[in-house]
TORDREN-893726 format. One line per field, with one value per residue (C-alpha): residue number from 1; residue in three letters; x negated, y negated, z negated. Coordinates in nm, 4 decimals. Example, Ala and Ser with C-alpha at 12.3 -4.5 7.8 and 13.67 -1.06 7.14 Angstrom:
BEGIN
pos = 1; 2;
code = ALA; SER;
east = -1.2300; -1.3670;
north = 0.4500; 0.1060;
up = -0.7800; -0.7140;
//
This chain:
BEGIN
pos = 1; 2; 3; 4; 5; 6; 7; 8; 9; 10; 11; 12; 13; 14; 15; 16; 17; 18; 19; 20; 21; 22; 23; 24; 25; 26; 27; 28; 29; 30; 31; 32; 33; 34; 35; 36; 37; 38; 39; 40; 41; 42; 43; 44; 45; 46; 47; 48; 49; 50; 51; 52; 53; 54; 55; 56; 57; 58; 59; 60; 61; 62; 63; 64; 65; 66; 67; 68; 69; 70; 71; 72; 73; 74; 75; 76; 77; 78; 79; 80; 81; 82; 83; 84; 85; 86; 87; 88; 89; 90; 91; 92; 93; 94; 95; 96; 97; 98; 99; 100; 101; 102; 103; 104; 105; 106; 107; 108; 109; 110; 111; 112; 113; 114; 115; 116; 117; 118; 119; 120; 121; 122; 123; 124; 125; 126; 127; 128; 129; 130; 131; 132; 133; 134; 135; 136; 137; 138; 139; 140; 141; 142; 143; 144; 145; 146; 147; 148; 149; 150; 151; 152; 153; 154; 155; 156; 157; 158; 159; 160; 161; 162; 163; 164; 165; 166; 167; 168; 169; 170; 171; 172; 173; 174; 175; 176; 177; 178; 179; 180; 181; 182; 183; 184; 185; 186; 187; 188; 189; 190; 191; 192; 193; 194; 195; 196; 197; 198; 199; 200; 201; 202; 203; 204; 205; 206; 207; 208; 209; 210; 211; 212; 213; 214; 215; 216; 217; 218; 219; 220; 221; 222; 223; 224; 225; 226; 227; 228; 229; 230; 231; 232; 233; 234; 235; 236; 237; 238; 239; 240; 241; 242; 243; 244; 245; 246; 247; 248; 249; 250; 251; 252; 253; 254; 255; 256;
code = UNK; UNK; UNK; UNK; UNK; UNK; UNK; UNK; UNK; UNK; UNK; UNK; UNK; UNK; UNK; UNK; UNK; UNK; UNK; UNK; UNK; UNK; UNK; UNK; UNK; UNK; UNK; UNK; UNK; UNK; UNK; UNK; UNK; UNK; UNK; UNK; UNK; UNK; UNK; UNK; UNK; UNK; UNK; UNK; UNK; UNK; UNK; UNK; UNK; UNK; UNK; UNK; UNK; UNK; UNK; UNK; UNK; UNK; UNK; UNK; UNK; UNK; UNK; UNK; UNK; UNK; UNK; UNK; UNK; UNK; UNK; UNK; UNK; UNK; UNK; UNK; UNK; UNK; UNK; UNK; UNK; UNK; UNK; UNK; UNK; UNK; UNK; UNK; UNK; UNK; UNK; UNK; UNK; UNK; UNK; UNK; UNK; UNK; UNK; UNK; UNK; UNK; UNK; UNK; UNK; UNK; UNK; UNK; UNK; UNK; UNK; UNK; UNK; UNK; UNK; UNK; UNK; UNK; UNK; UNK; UNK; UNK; UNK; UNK; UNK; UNK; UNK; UNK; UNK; UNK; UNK; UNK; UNK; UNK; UNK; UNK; UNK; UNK; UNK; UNK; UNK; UNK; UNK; UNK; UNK; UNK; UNK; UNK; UNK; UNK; UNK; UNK; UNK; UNK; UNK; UNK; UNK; UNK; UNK; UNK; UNK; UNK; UNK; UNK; UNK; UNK; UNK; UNK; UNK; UNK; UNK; UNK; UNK; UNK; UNK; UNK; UNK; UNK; UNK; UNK; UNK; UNK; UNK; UNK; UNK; UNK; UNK; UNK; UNK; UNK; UNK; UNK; UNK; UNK; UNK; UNK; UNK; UNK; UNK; UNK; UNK; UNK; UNK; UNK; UNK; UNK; UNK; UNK; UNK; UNK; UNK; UNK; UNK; UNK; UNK; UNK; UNK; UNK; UNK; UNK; UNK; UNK; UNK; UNK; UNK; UNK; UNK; UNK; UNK; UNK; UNK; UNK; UNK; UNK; UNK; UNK; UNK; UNK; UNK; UNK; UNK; UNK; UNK; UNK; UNK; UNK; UNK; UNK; UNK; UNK; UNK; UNK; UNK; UNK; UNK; UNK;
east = -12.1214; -12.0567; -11.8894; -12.0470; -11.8886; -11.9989; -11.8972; -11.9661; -12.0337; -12.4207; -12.6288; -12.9110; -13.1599; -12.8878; -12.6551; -12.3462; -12.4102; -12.0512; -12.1477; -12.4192; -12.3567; -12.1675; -12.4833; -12.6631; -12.4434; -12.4479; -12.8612; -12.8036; -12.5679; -12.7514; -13.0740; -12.8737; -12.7694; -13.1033; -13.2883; -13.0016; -13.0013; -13.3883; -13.4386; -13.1886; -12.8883; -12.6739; -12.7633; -12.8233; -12.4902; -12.2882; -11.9670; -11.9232; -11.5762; -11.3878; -11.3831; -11.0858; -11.2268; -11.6013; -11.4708; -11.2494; -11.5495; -11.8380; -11.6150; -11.7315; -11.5225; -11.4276; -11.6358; -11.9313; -11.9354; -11.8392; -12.1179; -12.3596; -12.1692; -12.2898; -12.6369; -12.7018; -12.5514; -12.7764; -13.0727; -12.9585; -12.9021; -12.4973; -12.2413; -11.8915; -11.6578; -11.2650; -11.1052; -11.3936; -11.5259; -11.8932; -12.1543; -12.5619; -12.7641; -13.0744; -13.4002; -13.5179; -13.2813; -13.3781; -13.5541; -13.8739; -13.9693; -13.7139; -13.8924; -13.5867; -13.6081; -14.0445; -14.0537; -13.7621; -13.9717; -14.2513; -14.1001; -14.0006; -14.2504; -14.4913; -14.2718; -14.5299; -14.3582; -14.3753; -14.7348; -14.8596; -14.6224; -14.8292; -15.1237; -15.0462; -14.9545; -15.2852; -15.4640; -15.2618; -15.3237; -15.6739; -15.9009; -15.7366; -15.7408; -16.1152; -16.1903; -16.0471; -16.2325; -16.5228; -16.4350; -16.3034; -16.3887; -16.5162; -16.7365; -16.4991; -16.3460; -16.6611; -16.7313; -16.3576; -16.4782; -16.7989; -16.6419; -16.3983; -16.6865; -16.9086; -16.6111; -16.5252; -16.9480; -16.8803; -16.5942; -16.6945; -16.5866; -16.5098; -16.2098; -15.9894; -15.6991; -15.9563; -16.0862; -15.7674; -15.6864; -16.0890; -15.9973; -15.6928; -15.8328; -16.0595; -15.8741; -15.6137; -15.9300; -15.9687; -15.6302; -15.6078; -15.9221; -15.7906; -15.5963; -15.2748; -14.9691; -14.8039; -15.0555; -15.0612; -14.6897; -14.7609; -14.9647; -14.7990; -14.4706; -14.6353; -14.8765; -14.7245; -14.7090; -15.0826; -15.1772; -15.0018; -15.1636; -15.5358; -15.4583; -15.3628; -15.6493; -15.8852; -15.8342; -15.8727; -16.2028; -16.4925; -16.7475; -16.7283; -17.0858; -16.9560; -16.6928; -16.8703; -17.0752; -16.8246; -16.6533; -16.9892; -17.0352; -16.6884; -16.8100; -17.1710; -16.9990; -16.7677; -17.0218; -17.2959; -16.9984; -16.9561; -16.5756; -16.6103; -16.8279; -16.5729; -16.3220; -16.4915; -16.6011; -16.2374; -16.0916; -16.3385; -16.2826; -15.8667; -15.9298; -16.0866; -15.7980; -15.5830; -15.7656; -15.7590; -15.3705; -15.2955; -15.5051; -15.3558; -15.0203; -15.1144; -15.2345; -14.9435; -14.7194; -14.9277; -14.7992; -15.0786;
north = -9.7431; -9.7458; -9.9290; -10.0813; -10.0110; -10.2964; -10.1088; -10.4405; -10.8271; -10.8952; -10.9954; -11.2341; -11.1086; -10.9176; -11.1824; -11.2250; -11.4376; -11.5937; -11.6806; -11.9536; -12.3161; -12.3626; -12.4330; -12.1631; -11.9533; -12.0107; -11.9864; -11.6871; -11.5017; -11.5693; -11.4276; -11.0990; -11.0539; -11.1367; -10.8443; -10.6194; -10.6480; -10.5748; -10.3585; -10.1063; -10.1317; -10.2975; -10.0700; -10.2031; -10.1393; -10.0921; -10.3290; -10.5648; -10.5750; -10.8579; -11.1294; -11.1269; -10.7780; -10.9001; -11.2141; -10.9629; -10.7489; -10.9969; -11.2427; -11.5552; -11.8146; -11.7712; -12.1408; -11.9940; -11.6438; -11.8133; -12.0732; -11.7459; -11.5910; -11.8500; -11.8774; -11.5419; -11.5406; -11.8196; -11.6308; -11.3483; -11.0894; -11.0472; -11.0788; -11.1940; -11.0811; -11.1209; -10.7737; -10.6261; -10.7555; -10.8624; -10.6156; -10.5886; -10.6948; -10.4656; -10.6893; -10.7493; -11.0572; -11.1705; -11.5073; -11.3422; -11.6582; -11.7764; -11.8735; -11.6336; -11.3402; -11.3374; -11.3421; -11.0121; -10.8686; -10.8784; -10.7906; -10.4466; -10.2427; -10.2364; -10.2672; -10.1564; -10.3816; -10.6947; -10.6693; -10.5500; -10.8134; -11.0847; -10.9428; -10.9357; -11.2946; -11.4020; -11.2040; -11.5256; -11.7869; -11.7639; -11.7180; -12.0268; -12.2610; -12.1126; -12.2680; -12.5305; -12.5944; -12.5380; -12.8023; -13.0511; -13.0255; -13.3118; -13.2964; -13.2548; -12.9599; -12.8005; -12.8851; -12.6700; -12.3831; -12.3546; -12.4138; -12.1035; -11.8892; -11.9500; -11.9388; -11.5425; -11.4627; -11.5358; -11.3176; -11.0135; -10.6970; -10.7815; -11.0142; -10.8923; -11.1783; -11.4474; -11.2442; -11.2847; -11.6821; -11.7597; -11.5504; -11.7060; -12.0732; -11.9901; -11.9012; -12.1924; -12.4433; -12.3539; -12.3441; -12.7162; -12.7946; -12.6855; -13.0185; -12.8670; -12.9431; -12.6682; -12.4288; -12.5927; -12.5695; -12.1757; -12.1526; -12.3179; -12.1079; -11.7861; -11.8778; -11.6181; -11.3790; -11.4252; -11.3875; -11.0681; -10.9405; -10.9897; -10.8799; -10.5484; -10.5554; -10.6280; -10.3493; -10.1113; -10.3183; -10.0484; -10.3182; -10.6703; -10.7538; -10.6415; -10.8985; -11.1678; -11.1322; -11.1234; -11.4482; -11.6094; -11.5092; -11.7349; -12.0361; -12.0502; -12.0776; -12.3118; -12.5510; -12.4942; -12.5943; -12.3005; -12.2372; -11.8825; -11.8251; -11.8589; -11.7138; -11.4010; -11.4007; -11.4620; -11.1839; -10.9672; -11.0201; -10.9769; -10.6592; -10.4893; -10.6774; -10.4807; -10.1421; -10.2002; -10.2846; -9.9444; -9.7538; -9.9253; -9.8369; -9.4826; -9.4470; -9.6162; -9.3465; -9.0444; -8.8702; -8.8858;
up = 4.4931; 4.1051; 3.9162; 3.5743; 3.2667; 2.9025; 2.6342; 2.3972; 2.3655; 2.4789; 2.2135; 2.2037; 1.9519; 1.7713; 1.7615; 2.0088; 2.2635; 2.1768; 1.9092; 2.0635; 2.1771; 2.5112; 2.6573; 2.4767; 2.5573; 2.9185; 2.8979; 2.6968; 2.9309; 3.2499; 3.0992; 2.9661; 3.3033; 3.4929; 3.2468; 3.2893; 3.6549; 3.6323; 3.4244; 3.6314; 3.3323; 3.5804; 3.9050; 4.2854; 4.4979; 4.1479; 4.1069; 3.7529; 3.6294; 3.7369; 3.5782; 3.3458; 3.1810; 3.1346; 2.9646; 2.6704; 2.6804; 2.6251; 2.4393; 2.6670; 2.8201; 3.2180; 3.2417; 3.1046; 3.3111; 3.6512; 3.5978; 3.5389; 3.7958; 4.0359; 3.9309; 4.0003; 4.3186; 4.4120; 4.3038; 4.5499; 4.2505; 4.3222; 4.5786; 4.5172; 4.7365; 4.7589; 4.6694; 4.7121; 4.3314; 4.2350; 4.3614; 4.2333; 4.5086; 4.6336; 4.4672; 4.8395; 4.8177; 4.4653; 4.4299; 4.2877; 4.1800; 3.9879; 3.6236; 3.4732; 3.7696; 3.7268; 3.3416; 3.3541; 3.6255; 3.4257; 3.1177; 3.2687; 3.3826; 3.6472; 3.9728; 4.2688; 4.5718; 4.3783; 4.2892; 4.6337; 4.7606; 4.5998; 4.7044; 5.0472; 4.9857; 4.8253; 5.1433; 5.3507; 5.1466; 4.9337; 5.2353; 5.3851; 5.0796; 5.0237; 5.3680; 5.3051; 4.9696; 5.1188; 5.3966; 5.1693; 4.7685; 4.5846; 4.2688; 4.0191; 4.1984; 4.2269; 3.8375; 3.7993; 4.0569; 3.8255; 3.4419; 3.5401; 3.6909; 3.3766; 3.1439; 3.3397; 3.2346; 2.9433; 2.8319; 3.0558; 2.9760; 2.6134; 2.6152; 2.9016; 2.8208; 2.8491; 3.1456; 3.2842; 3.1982; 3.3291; 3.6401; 3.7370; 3.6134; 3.9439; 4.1750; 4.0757; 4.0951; 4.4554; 4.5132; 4.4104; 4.5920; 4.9161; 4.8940; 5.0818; 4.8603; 4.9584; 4.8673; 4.5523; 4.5281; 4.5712; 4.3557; 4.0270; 4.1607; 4.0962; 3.8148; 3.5677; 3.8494; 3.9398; 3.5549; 3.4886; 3.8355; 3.6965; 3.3863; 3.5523; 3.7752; 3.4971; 3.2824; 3.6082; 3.6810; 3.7051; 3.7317; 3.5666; 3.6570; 4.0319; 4.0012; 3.8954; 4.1833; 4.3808; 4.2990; 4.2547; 4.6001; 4.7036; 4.4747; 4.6632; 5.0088; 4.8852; 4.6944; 5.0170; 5.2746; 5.4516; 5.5271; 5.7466; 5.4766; 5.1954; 5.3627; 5.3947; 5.1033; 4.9497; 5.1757; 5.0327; 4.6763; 4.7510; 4.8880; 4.5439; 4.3790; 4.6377; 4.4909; 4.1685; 4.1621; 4.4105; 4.1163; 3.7971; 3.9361; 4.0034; 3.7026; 3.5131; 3.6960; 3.5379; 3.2595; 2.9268;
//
C-alpha cells in the first residue's frame, strides 16, 4: 500500500478549485477526485492524506472535502477507516454508472473490463427486450425501430458519429418497445456508455453493408411477430459487437 502525496491546490481548468463557489467548489472537488481516481493519479490500495493535510494542501474547507469525502465513498471509490486513513478502492466496487464515474471512465482511455462488461450485459438484456418487442410493439415503436434503421443506411460508412447516434437510436427504440421499465431504466443508465461502445465498434466495423443486414434482420422479426426469432437474431448481432470490441481493444494496445 502507498501512500498519495498532492504536491498543490487542484485546479479546475487552470483555476483553483478554492477559488469557486461553495457549491462549485464542492462539484469541482468531487470531479478532480473521480478523474484522478480513474485515470490511475490516485492509485488502487494507495492511502490520501488525512484530512487536516489535504485541506492546507488543496486550500478547501474540511465541509467541502468531507462532503466529497462521502460521495465518493458512496460511489464505492474510497474507504474511510479509523487509524487506518482513507484508502483508493479497487474499481470492481465503483458505481460504474455514476453520471461522474462513466463520463471519467470514458474520458480515460479504453478500459477493456468495462466495455466487455457491458457487452456481456447487452448479451442479457437485448435478446430479451427484442422478444419482447416483437411480442408487444405498437405502431409507433415500429415507426422508431424503422426511422433508426433507415437513418443507420443512410450514414453508412461515411459518417461514423451519426453511425453511432442512428445505431444506438435502435437499439434504444427496442429497448423502449420491450415495455419493461426496468429495461428501460437500463438502458437510459448506460446511454453514454452504450454510445461510446458503438462508436468503438464502428470504426472496427469491416462490413457496414454486413451490419445493416444484420440489424435489418432483428427489425423484420420484430415487425413480423416472431420473438425466438428476434432474439436470435439480437444475440447474433451482440456477438459481432463482442468481436469488434475484443479487436478495437487489441488494436488500441498496439504500438503504431
Amino acid at each position: 500500500m502507498t501512500d498519495i502525496r498532492i504536491g498543490s491546490a487542484l485546479t479546475d481548468n487552470g483555476n483553483p478549485i478554492a477559488a469557486h463557489g461553495k457549491r462549485s467548489v464542492r462539484e469541482a472537488l468531487l470531479r478532480q477526485f473521480v478523474e484522478k481516481i480513474v485515470s490511475g493519479e490516485f492509485a488502487e490500495n494507495a492511502t490520501l492524506p488525512n484530512e487536516a493535510e489535504l485541506t492546507q494542501q488543496l486550500g478547501v474547507s474540511r465541509t467541502s472535502l468531507r462532503e466529497t469525502m462521502q460521495y465518493l465513498s458512496a460511489l464505492g471509490m474510497i474507504r474511510s477507516r479509523t487509524r487506518a486513513g482513507t484508502t483508493v478502492l479497487p474499481r470492481e466496487n465503483w458505481n460504474y454508472l455514476d453520471p461522474l464515474v462513466l463520463d471519467a471512465v470514458l474520458k480515460f482511455g479504453t478500459d477493456e473490463r468495462f466495455y466487455v462488461s457491458l457487452i456481456e450485459a447487452r448479451q442479457l438484456l437485448e435478446p430479451a427486450a427484442a422478444a419482447l418487442a416483437a411480442a408487444h410493439a405498437g405502431a409507433r415503436d415500429l415507426l422508431h425501430i424503422s426511422n433508426a434503421l433507415e437513418e443507420m443506411v443512410e450514414a453508412n460508412s461515411r459518417d461514423n458519429e451519426a453511425w453511432s447516434r442512428a445505431d444506438l437510436d435502435f437499439h434504444t427504440a427496442i429497448i423502449n418497445a420491450s415495455g419493461n421499465w426496468v429495461y428501460r431504466q437500463f438502458a437510459t443508465a448506460i446511454r453514454a456508455a452504450l454510445l461510446a461502445s458503438f462508436r468503438l465498434t464502428n470504426r472496427a466495423s469491416q462490413s457496414h453493408e454486413n451490419a445493416i443486414t444484420k440489424h435489418r434482420a432483428v427489425f423484420d422479426a420484430i415487425r413480423l411477430r416472431e420473438p425466438e426469432a428476434a432474439r436470435q437474431a439480437m444475440m447474433r448481432l451482440i456477438d459481432v459487437a463482442r468481436d469488434e470490441i475484443t479487436e478495437a481493444l487489441r488494436k488500441s494496445k498496439t504500438p503504431t
